[in-house]
C-alpha positions in Angstrom: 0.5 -16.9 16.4 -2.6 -19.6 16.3 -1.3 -23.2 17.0 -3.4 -25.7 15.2 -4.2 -29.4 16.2 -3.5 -31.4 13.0 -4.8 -34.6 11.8 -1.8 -36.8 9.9 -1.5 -36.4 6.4 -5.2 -34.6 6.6 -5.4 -33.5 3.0 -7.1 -30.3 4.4 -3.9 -29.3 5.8 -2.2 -28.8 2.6 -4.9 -27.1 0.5 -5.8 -24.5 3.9 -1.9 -23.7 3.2 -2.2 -23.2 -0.8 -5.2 -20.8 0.1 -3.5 -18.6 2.3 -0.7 -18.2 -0.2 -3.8 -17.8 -3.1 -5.3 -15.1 -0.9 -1.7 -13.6 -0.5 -1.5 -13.1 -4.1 -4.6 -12.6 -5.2 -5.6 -15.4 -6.7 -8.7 -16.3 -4.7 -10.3 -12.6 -5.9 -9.0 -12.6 -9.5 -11.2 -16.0 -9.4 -14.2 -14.4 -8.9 -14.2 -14.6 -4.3 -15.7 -12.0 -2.9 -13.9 -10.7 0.1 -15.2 -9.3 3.0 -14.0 -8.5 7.1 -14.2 -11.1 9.5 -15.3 -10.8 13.5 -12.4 -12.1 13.8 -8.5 -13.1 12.7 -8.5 -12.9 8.5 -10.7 -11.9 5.5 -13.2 -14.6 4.5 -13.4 -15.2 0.9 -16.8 -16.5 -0.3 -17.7 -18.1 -3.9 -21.1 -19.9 -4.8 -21.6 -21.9 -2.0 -18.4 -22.1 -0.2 -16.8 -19.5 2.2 -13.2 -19.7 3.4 -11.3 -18.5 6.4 -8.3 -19.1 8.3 -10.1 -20.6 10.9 -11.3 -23.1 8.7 -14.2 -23.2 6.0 -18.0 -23.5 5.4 -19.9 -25.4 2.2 -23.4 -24.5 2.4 -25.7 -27.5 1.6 -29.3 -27.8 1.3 -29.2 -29.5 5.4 -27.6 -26.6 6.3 -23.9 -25.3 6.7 -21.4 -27.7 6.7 -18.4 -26.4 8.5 -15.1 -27.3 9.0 -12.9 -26.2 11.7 -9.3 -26.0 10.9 -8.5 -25.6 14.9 -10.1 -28.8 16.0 -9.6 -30.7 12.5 -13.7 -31.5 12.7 -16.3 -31.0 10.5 -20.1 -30.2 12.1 -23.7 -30.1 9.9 -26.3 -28.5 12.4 -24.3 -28.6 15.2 -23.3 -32.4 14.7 -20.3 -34.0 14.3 -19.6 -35.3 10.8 -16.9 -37.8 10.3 -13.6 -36.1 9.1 -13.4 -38.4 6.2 -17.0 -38.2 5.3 -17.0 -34.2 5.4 -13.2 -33.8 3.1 -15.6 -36.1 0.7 -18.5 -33.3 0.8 -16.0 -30.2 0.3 -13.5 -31.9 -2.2 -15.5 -30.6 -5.4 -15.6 -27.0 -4.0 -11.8 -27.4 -3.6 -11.1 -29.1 -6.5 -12.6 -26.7 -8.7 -10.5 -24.4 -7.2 -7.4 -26.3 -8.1 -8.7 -27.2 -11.6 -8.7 -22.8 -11.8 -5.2 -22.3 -10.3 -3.7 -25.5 -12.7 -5.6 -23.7 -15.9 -3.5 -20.5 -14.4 -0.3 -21.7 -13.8 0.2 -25.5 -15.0 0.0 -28.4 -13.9 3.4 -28.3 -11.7 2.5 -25.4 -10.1 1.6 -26.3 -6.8 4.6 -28.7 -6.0 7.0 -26.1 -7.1 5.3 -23.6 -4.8 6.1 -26.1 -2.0 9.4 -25.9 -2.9 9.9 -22.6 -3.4 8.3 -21.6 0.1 9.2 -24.7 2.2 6.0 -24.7 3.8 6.2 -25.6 7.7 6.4 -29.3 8.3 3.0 -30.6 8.8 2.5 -29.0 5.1 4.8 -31.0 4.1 4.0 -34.2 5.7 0.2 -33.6 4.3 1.1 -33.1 0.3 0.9 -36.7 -0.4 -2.6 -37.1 0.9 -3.2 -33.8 -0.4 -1.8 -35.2 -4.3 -3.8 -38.3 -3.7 -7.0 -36.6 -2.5 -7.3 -34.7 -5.8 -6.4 -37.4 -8.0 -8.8 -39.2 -6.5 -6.9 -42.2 -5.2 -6.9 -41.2 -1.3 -9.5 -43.7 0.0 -12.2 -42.2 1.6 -16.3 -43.2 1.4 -18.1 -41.9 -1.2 -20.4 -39.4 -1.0 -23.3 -39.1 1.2 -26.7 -38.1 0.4 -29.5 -37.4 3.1 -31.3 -40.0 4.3 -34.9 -39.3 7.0 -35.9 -36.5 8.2 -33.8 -36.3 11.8 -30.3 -36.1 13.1 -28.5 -39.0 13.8 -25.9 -41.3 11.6 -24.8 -41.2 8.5 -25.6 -43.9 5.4 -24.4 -44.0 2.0 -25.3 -42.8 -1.0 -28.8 -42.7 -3.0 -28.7 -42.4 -6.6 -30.4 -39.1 -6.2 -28.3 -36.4 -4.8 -24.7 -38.1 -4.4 -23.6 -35.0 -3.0 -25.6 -34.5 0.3 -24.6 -35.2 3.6 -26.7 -38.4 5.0 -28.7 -38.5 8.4 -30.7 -40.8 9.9 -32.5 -42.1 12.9 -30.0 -44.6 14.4 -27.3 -41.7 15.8 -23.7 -40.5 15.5 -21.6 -42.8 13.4 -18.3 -43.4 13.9 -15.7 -43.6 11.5 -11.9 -43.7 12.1 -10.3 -40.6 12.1 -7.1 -40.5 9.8 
């Protein structure tokens, strides 16, 4: 069985956990994901411009794929390292239209009873908080990013053009904490 590293209370981990039970049952392909064999480990599911896998997910944007690694808990955009709380901003519409599906499907309380129907493993459980926050909204976390220059390097905030692209620019990595 794969161990992986998890953030604390990382909304991510939550949500990867409601997909695998979604792809379990079905959900993910009676919502329109095509499925398809991976090199490796599970199926990836893709929709519009997100694709999902165990192993973690990718959000393609127009700077490239934006990937997040479930293993390592990072996110990367053309080989860079994107801040974790900067990239869960970039993929939480994806995901959230997702939930908005499975809550139109089920109701609203479906997703807490599943948790405690199938007592997920304990850094599941730890996560749903964040994971409840994150998709009401009230997690704190930067806004969105849009790009900025033409090269690698850090990341600055928004313009009013484009809210949802990932930033770059010419002054290098950026660090942000890592929750």
């Amino acid at each position: 069985m794969t161990r992986f590293y998890t953030v604390r209370c990382c909304p991510l981990t939550a949500q990867f956990w409601f997909l695998g039970v979604d792809a379990r049952q079905g959900d993910l392909a009676l919502r329109g994901f095509s499925k398809a064999r991976a090199a490796q480990g599970s199926s990836r599911y893709t929709l519009g411009d997100l694709s999902l896998h165990s192993a973690g997910l990718t959000l393609q944007t127009p700077r490239g794929p934006l990937h997040f690694n479930r293993r390592t808990q990072t996110f990367t955009l053309a080989g860079q390292h994107v801040p974790l709380a900067l990239g869960r901003t970039q993929v939480r519409a994806a995901l959230q239209g997702h939930e908005r599906w499975i809550e139109g499907r089920y109701g609203p309380g479906y997703r807490p009873a599943l948790a405690d129907e199938l007592r997920p493993p304990r850094p599941v459980r730890a996560a749903l908080p964040a994971w409840q926050a994150w998709h009401r909204g009230s997690l704190a976390e930067p806004a969105p990013l849009a790009f900025v220059g033409a090269g690698g390097g850090a990341f600055s905030r928004p313009t009013q053009a484009e809210p949802h692209l990932l930033a770059v620019n010419q002054r290098g990595p950026a660090r942000a904490p890592v929750h």
